[in-house]
ChimeraX commands (.cxc) that place a marker at each C-alpha (Angstrom):
marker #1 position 83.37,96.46,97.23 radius 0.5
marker #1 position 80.80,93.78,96.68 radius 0.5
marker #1 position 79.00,92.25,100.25 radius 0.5
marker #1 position 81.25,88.91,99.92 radius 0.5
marker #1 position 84.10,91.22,99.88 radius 0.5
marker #1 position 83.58,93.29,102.40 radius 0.5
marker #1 position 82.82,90.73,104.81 radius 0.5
marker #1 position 85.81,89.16,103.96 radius 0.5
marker #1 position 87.69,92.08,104.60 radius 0.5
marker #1 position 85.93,92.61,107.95 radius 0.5
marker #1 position 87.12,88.97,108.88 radius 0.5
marker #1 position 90.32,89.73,108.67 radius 0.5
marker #1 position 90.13,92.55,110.61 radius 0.5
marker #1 position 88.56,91.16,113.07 radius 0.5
marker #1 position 91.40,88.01,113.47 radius 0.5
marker #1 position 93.98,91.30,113.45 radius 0.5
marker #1 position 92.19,92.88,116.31 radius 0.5
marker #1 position 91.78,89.15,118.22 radius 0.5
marker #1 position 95.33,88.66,118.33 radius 0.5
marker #1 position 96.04,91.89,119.76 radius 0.5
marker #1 position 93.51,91.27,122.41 radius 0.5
marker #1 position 95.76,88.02,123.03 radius 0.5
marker #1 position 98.89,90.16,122.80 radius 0.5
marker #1 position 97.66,92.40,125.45 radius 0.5
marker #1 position 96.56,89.43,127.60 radius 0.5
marker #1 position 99.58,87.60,127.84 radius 0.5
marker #1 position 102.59,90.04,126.45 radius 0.5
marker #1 position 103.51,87.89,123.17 radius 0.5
marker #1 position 101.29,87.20,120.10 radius 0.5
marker #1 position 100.57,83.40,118.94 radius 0.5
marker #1 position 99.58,84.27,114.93 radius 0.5
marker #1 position 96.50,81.79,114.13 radius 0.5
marker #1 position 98.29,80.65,111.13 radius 0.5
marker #1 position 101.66,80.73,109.32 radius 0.5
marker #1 position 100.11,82.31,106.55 radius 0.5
marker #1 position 98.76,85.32,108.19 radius 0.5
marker #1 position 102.46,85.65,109.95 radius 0.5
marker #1 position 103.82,85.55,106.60 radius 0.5
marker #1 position 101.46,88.17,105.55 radius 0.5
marker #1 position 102.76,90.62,107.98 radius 0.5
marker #1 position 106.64,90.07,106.84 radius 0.5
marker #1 position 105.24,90.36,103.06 radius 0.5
marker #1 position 103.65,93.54,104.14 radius 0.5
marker #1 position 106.89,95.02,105.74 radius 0.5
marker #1 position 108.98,93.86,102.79 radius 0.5
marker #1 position 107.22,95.24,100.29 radius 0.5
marker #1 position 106.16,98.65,102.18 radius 0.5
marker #1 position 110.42,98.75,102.26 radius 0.5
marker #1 position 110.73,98.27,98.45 radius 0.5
marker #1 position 108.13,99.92,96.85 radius 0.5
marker #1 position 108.22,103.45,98.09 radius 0.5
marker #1 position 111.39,105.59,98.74 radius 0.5
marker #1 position 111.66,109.51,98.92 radius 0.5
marker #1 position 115.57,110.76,98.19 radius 0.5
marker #1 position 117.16,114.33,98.29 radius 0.5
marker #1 position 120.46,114.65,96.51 radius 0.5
marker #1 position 121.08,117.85,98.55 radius 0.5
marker #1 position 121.41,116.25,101.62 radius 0.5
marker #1 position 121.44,112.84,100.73 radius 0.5
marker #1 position 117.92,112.37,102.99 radius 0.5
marker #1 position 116.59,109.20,102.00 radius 0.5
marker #1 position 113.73,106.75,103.33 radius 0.5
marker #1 position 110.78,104.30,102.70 radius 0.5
marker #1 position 107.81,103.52,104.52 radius 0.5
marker #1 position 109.05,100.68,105.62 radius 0.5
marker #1 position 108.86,101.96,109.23 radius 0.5
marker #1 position 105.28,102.37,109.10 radius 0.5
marker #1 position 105.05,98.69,108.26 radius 0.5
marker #1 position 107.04,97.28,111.57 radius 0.5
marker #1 position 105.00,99.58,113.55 radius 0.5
marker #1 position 101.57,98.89,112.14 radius 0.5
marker #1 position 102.32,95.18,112.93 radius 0.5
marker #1 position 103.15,95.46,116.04 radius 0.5
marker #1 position 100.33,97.54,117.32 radius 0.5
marker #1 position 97.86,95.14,115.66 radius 0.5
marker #1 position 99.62,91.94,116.48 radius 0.5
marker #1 position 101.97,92.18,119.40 radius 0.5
marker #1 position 105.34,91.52,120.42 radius 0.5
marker #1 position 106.19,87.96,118.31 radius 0.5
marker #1 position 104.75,88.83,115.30 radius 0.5
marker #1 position 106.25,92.58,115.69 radius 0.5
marker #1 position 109.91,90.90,116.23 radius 0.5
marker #1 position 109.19,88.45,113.23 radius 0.5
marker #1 position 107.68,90.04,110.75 radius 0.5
marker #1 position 109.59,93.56,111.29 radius 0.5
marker #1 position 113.33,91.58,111.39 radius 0.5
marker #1 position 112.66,89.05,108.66 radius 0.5
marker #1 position 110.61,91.52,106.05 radius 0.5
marker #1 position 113.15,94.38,106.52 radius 0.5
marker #1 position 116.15,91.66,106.06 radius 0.5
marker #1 position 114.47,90.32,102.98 radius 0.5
marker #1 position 114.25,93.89,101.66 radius 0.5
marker #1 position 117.56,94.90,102.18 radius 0.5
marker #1 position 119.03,91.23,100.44 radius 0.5
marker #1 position 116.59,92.41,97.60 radius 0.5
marker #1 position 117.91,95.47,97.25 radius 0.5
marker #1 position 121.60,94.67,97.52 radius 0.5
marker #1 position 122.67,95.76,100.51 radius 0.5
marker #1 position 123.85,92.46,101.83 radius 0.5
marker #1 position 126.31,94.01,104.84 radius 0.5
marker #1 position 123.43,95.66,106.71 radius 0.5
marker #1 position 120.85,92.42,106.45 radius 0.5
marker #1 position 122.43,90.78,109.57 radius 0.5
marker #1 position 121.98,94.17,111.69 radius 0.5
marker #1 position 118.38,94.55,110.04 radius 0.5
marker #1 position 117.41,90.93,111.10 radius 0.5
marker #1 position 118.09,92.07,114.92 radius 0.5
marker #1 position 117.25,95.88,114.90 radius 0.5
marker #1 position 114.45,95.64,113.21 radius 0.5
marker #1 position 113.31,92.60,115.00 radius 0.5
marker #1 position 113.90,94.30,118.67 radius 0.5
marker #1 position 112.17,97.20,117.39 radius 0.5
marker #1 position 109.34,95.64,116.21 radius 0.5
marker #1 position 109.08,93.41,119.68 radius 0.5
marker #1 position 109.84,96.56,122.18 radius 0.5
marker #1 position 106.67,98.07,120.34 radius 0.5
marker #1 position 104.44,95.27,120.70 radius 0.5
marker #1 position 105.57,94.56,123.94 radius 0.5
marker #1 position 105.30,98.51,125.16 radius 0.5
marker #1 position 101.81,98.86,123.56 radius 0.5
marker #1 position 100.67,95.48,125.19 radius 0.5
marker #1 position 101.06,97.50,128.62 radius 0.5
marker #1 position 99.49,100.31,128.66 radius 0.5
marker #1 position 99.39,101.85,131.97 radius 0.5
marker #1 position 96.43,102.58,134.14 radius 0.5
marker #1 position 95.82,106.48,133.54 radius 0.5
marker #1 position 92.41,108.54,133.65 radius 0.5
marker #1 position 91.07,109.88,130.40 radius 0.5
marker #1 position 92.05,113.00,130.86 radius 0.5
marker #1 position 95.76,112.35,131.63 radius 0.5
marker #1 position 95.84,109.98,128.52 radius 0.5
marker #1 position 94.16,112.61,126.74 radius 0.5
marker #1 position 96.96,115.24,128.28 radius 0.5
marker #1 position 99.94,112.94,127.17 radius 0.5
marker #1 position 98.42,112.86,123.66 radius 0.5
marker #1 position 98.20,116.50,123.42 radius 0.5
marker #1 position 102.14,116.56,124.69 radius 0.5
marker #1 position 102.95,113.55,122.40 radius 0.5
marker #1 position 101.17,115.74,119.55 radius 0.5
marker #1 position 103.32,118.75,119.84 radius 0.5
marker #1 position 106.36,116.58,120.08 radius 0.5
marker #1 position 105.46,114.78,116.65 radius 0.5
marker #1 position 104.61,118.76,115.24 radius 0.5
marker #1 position 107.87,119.70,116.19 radius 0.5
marker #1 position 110.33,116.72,115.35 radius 0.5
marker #1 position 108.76,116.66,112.00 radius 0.5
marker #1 position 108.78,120.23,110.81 radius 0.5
marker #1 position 112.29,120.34,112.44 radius 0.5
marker #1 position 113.59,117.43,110.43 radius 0.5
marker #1 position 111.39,117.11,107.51 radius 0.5
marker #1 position 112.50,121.24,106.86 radius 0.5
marker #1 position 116.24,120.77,107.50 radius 0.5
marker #1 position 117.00,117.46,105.81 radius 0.5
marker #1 position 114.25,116.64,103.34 radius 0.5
marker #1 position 113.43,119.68,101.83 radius 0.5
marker #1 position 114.28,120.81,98.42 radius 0.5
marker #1 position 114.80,118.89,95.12 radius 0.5
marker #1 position 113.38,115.22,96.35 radius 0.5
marker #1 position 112.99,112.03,93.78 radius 0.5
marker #1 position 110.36,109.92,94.44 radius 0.5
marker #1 position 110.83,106.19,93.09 radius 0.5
marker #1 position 107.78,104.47,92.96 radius 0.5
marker #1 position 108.25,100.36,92.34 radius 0.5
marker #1 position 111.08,97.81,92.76 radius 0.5
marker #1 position 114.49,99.24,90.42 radius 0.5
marker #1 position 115.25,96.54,88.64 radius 0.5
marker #1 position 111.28,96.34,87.36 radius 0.5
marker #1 position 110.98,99.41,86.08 radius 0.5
marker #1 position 110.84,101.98,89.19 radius 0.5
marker #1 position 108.73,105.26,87.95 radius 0.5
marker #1 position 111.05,108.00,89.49 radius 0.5
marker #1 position 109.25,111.56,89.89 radius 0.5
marker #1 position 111.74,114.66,90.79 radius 0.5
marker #1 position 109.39,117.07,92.82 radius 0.5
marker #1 position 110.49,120.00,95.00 radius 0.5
marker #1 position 109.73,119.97,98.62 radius 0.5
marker #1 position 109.34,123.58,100.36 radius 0.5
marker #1 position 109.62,123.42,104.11 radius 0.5
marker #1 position 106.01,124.55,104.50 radius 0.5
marker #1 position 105.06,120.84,103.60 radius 0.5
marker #1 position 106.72,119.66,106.34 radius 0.5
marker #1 position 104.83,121.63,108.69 radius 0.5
marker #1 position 101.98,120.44,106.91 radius 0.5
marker #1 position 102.24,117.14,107.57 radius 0.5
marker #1 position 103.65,117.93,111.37 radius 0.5
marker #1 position 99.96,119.39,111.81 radius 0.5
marker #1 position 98.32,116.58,110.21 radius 0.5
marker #1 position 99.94,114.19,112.90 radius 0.5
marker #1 position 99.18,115.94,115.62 radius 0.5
marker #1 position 95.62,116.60,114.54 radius 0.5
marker #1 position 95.12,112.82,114.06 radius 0.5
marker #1 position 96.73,112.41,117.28 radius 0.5
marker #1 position 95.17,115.02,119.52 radius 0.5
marker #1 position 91.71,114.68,117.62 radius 0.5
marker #1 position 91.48,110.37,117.86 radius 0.5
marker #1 position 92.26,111.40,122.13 radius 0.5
marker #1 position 89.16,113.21,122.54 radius 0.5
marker #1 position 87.00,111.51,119.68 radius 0.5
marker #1 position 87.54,107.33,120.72 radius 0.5
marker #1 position 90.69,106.80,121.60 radius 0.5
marker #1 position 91.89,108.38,124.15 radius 0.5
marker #1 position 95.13,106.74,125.04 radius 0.5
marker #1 position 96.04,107.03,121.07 radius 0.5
marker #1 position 99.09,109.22,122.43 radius 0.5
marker #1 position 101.09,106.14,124.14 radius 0.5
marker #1 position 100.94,104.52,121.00 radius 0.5
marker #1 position 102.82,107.19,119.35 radius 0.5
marker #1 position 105.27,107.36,122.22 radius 0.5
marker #1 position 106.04,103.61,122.05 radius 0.5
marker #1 position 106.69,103.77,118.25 radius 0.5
marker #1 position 109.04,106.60,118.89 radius 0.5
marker #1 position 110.86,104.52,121.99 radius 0.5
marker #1 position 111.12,101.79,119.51 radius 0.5
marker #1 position 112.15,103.49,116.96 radius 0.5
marker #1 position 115.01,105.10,118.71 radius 0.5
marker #1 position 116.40,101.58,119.58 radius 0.5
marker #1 position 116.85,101.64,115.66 radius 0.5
marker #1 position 118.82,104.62,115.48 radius 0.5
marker #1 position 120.63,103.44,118.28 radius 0.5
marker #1 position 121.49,99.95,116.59 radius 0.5
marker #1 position 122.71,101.06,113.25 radius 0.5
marker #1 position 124.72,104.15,114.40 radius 0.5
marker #1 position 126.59,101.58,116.75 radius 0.5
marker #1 position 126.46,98.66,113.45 radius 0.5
marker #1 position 127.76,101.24,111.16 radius 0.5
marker #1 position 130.38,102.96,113.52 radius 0.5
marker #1 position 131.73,99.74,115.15 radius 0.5
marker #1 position 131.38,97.55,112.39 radius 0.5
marker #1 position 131.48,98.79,109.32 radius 0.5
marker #1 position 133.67,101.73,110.07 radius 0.5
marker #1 position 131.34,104.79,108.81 radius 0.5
marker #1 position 130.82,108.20,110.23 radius 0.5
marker #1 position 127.57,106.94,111.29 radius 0.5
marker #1 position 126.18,110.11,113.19 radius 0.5
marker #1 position 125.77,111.95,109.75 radius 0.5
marker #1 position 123.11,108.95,109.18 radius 0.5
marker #1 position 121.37,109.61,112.68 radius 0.5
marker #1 position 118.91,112.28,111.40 radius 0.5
marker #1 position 117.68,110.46,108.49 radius 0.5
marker #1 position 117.20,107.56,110.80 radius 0.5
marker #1 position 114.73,109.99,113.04 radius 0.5
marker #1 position 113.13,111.07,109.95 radius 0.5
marker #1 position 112.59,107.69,108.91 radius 0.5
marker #1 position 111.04,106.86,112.54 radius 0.5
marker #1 position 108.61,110.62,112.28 radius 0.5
marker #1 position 107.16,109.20,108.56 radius 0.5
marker #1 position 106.84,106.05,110.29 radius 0.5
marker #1 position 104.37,107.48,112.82 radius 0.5
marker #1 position 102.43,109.54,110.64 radius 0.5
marker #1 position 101.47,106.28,108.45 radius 0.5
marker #1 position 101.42,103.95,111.08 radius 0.5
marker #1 position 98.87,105.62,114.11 radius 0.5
marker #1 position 96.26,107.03,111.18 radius 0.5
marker #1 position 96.01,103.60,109.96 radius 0.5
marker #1 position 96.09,101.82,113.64 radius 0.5
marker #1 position 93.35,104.14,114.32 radius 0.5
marker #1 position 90.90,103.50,111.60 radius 0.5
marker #1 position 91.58,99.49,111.36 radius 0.5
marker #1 position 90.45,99.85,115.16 radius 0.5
marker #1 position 87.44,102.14,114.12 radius 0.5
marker #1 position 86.50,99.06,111.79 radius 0.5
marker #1 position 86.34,96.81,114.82 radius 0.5
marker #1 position 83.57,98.92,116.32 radius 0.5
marker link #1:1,2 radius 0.2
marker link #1:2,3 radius 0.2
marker link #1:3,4 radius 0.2
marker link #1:4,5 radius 0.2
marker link #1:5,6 radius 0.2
marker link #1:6,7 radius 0.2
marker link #1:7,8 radius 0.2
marker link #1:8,9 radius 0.2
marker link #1:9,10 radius 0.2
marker link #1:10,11 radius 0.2
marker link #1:11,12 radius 0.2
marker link #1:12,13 radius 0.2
marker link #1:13,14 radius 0.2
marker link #1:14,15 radius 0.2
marker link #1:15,16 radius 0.2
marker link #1:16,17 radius 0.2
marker link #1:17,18 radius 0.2
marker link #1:18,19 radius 0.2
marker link #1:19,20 radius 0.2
marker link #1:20,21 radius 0.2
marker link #1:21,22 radius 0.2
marker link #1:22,23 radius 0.2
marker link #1:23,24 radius 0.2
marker link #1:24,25 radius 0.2
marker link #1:25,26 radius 0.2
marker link #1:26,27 radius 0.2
marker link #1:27,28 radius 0.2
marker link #1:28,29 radius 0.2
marker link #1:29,30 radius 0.2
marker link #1:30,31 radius 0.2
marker link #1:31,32 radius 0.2
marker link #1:32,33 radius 0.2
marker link #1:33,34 radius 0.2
marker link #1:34,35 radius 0.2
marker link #1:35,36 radius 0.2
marker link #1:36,37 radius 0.2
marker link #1:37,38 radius 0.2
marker link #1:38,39 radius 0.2
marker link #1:39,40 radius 0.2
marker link #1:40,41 radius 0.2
marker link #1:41,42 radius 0.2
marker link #1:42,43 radius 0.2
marker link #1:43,44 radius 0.2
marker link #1:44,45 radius 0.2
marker link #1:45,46 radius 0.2
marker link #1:46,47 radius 0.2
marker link #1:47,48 radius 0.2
marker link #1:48,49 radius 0.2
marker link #1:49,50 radius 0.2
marker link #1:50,51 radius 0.2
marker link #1:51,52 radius 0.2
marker link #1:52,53 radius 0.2
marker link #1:53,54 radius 0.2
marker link #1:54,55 radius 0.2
marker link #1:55,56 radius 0.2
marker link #1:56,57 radius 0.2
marker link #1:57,58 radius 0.2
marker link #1:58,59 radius 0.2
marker link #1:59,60 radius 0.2
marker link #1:60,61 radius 0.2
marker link #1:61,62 radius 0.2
marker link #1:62,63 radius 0.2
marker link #1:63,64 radius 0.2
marker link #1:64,65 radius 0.2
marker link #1:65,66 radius 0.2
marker link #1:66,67 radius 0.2
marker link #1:67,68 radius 0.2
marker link #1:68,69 radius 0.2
marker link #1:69,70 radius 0.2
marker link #1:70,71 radius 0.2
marker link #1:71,72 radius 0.2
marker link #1:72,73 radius 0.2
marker link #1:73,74 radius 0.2
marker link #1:74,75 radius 0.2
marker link #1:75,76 radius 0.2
marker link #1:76,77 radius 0.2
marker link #1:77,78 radius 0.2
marker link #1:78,79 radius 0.2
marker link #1:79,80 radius 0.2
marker link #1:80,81 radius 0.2
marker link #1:81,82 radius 0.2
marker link #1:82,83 radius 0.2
marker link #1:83,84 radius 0.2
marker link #1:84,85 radius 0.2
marker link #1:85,86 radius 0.2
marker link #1:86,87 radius 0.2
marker link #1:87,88 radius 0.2
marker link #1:88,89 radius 0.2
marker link #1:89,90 radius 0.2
marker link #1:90,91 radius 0.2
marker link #1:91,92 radius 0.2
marker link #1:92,93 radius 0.2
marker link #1:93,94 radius 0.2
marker link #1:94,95 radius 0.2
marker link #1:95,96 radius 0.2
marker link #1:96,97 radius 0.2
marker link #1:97,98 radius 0.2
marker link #1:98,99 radius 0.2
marker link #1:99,100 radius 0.2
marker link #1:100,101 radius 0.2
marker link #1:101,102 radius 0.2
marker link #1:102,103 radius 0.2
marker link #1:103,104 radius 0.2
marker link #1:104,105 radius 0.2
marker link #1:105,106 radius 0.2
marker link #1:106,107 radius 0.2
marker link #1:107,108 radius 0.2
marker link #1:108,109 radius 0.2
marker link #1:109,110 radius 0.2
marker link #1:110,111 radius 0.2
marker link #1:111,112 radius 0.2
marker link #1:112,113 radius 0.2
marker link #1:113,114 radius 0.2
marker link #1:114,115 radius 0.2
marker link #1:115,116 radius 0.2
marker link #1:116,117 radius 0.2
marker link #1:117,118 radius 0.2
marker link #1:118,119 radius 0.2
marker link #1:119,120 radius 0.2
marker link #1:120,121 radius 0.2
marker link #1:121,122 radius 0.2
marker link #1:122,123 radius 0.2
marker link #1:123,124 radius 0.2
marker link #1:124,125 radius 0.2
marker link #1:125,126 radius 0.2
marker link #1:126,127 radius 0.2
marker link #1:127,128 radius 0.2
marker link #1:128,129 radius 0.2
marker link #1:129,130 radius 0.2
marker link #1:130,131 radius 0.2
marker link #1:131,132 radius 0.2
marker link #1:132,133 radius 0.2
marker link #1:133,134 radius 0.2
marker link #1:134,135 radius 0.2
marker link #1:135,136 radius 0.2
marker link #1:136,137 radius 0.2
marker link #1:137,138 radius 0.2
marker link #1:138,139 radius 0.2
marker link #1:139,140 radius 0.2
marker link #1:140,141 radius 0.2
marker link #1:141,142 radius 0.2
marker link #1:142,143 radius 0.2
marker link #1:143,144 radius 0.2
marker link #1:144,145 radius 0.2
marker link #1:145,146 radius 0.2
marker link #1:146,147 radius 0.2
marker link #1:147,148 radius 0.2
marker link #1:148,149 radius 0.2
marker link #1:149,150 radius 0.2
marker link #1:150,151 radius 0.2
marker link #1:151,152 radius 0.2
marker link #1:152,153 radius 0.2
marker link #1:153,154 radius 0.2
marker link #1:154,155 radius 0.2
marker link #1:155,156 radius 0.2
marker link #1:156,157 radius 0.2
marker link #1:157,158 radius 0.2
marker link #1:158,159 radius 0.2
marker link #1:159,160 radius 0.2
marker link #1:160,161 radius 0.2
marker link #1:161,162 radius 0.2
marker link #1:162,163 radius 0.2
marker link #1:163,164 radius 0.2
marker link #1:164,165 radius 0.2
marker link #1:165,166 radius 0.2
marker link #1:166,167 radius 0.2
marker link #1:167,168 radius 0.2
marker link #1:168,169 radius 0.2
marker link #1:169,170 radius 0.2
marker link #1:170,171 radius 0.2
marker link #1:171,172 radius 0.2
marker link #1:172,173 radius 0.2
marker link #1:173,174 radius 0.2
marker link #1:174,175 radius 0.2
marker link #1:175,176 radius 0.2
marker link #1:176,177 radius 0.2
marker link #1:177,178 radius 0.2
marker link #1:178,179 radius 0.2
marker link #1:179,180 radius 0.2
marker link #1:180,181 radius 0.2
marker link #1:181,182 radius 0.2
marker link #1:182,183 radius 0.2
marker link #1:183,184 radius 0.2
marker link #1:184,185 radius 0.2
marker link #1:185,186 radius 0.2
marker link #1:186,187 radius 0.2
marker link #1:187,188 radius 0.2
marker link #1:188,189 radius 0.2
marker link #1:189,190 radius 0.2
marker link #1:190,191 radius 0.2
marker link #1:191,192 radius 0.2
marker link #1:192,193 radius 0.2
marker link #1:193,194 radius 0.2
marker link #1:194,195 radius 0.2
marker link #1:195,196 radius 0.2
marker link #1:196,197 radius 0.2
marker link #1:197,198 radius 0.2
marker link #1:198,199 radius 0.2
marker link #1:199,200 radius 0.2
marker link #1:200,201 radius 0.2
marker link #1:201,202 radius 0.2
marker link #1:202,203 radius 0.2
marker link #1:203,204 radius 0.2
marker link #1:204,205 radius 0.2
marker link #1:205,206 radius 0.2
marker link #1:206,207 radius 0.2
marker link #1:207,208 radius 0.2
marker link #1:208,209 radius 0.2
marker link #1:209,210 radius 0.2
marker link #1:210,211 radius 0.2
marker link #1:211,212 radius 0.2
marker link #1:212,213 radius 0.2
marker link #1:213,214 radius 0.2
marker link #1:214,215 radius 0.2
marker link #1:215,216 radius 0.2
marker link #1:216,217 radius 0.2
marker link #1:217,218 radius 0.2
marker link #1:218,219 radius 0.2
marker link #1:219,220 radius 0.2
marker link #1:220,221 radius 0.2
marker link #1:221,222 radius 0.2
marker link #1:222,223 radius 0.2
marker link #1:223,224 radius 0.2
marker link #1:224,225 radius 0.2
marker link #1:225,226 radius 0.2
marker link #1:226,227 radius 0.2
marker link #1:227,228 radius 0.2
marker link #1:228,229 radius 0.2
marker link #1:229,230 radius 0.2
marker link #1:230,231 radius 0.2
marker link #1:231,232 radius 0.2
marker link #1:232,233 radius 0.2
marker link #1:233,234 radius 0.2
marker link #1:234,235 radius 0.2
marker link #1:235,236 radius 0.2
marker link #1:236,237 radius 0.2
marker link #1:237,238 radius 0.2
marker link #1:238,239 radius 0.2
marker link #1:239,240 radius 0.2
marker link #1:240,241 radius 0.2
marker link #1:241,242 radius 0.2
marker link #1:242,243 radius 0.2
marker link #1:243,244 radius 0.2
marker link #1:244,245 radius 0.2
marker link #1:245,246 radius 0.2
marker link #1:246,247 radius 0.2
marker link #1:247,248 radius 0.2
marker link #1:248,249 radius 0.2
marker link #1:249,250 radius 0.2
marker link #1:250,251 radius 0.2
marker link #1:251,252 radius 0.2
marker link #1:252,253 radius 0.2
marker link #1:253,254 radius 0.2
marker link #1:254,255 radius 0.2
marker link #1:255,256 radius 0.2
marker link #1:256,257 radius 0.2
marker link #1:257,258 radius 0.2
marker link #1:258,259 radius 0.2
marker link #1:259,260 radius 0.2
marker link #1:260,261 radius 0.2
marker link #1:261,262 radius 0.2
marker link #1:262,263 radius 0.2
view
């Protein structure tokens, strides 16, 4: 990256990282500029579209959309968490067809977006070594929610679509052994556990605010689809978790080094 780039890049970082110092200040986020709010609902949007991981065995299926909502609202706060998580997941879902669930996105995905923010913005007053002991707990909690439901409900035959599927999605059949998942359990604890005792050590309330928001998602579509649209929604609660565990793993790595730019 040439020097005008890079300094570019590290301006925008640094606005991300001022509003969240505003979030944290007075619990909502005022974005600078509508662009820069639109940015964030592009992000989720997309993030939603262009990467999904299916198993026909089990019918597992999810995006990284997740990761989107959450990295928004631990950069930017409440507002733009609400916004950009409600409005970029409804566009995605329009764009993809699925016109019955956009209403239900709009508000799930907006009150999970602005419980995070909101949760994050309040971070209680705790030593370092009882945030550091909550991120070892939150750590082992990620480790075993992921191997548990990564090796019962997305392992196997998996096909990976890569692009939006009317523009010519590349799909890529793979087979996923359970072993990965515990791979990638590790790997979130590690980042966890190893960003509480290097810099951050409260890294482990951000995990466990992502996972309280996320479970107001799971809680909003199993009642949407059960209530409303008359499916046997609790076969759809697992894949829901699963979608909140990838969600975590992409989301606090990246929170963490965007905040390691700041420094």
């Amino acid at each position: 990256m040439n020097p005008s780039g890079h300094a570019r890049w590290r301006a925008t970082v640094k606005s991300m990282h001022e509003n969240e110092e505003v979030a944290g200040a007075r619990s909502v986020l005022k974005p600078r500029t509508i662009p820069q709010l639109a940015f964030y609902t592009g992000l989720v949007a997309v993030a939603t579209l262009i990467f999904t991981i299916y198993v026909p065995a089990t019918r597992g299926y999810f995006n990284v959309g997740e990761s989107a909502v959450f990295l928004v609202a631990l950069l930017a706060g409440a507002r733009a968490g609400a916004f950009a998580g409600g409005v970029g997941s409804m566009i995605a879902d329009i764009v993809l067809g699925y016109y019955f669930f956009a209403p239900a996105t709009l508000l799930i995905k907006g009150t999970e977006g602005g419980i995070l923010g909101y949760l994050a913005s309040r971070k209680p007053a705790l030593s370092r070594r009882a945030w550091r002991l909550l991120s070892v707990a939150v750590g082992a909690a990620l480790f075993a929610c992921i191997f548990l439901v990564g090796s019962v409900y997305y392992a196997g035959e998996a096909e990976i679509g890569i692009g939006l599927p009317w523009a010519g999605q590349q799909v890529i059949t793979v087979t996923v052994p359970p072993w990965f998942w515990a791979a990638i359990g590790l790997f979130a604890a590690g980042v966890v556990v190893a960003a509480s005792f290097a810099s951050r050590p409260e890294v482990g309330y951000s995990a466990l605010c992502a996972a309280i928001a996320g479970s107001v998602m799971v809680a909003g579509y199993f009642i949407y689809e059960q209530l409303v649209l008359g499916y046997v929604a609790i076969a759809e609660v697992p894949f829901n978790i699963g979608q909140i565990l990838v969600g975590i793993v992409i989301a606090i790595p990246a929170y963490n080094s965007l905040k390691a730019l700041k420094r």
